[in-house]
C-alpha positions in Angstrom: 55.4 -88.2 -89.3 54.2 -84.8 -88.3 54.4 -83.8 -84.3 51.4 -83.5 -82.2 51.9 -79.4 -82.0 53.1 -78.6 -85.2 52.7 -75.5 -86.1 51.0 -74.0 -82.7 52.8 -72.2 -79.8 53.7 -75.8 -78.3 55.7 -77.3 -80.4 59.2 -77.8 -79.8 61.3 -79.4 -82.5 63.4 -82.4 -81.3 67.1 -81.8 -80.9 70.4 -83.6 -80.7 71.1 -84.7 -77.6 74.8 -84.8 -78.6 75.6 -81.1 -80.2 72.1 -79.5 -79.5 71.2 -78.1 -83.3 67.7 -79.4 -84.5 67.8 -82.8 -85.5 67.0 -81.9 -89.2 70.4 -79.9 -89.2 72.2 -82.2 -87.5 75.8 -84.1 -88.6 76.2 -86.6 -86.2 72.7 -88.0 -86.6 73.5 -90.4 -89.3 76.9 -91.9 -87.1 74.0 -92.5 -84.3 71.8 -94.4 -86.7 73.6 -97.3 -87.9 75.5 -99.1 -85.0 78.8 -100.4 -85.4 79.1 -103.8 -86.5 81.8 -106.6 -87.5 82.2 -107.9 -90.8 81.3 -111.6 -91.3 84.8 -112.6 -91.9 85.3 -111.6 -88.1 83.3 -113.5 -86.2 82.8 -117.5 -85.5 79.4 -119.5 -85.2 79.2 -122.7 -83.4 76.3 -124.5 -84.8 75.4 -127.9 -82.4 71.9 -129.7 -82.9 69.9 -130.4 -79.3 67.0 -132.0 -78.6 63.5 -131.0 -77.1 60.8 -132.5 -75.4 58.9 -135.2 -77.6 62.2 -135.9 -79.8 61.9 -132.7 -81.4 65.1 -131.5 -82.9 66.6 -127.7 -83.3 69.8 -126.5 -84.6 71.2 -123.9 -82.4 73.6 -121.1 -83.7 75.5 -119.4 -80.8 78.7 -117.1 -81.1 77.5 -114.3 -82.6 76.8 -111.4 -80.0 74.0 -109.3 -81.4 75.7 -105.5 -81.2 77.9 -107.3 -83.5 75.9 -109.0 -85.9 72.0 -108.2 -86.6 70.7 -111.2 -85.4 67.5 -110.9 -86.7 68.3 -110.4 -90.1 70.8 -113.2 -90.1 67.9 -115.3 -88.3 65.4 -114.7 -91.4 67.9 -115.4 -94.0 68.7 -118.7 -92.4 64.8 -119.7 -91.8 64.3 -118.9 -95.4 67.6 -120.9 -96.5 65.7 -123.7 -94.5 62.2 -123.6 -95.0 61.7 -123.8 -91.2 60.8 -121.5 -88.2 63.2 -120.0 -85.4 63.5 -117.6 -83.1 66.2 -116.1 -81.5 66.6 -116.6 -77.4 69.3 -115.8 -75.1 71.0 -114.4 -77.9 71.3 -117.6 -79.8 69.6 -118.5 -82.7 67.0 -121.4 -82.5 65.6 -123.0 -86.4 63.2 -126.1 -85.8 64.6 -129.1 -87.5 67.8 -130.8 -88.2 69.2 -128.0 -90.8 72.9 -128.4 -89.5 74.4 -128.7 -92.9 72.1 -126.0 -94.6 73.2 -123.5 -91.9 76.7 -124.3 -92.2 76.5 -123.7 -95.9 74.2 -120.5 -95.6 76.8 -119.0 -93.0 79.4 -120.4 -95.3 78.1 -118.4 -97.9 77.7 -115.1 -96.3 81.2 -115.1 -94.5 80.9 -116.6 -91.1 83.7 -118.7 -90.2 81.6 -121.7 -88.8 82.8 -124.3 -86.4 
């Protein structure tokens, strides 16, 4: 992506906010991109199914805190181990249906320790 003043009088290459060389030169640039996160074999999910209005069942994942874990990653892989929608709300993740036993297994799989 080019910037707006490229190559005129205006333009003013981004910096670093950290060590202040251009951000093309800069080292700590990649330690800022990828956040810190747990491994799976760290961290518990507590899956419980609950009900909504009309009898509608969901299976809710909670436990996993999302500067830990990319929950929205971990939110597609389960939809797609499913076959159903979700989203994710208040930092737990909602998948439409009674899938209590997929999810365990898919979570299973990855590394979660499930409860």
């Amino acid at each position: 992506m080019t910037r707006l003043f490229a190559g005129t009088q205006f333009d003013i290459p981004p910096r670093c906010d950290r060590c202040g060389e251009l951000e093309q030169d800069c080292q700590c640039a990649s330690l800022r991109d990828e956040p810190q996160r747990k491994p799976p074999e760290k961290q518990s999910a507590k899956i419980r199914l609950d009900r909504r209005k009309h009898k509608r069942l969901i299976t809710v994942v909670t436990g996993l805190s999302e500067p830990d874990t990319d929950l929205p990653d971990l939110l597609s892989k389960l939809k797609s181990a499913c076959g159903a929608g979700g989203t994710i709300q208040d930092g737990q993740m909602e998948i439409q249906g009674d899938h209590v036993d997929r999810v365990r297994a898919t979570l299973g799989e990855i590394g979660y320790r499930v409860q």
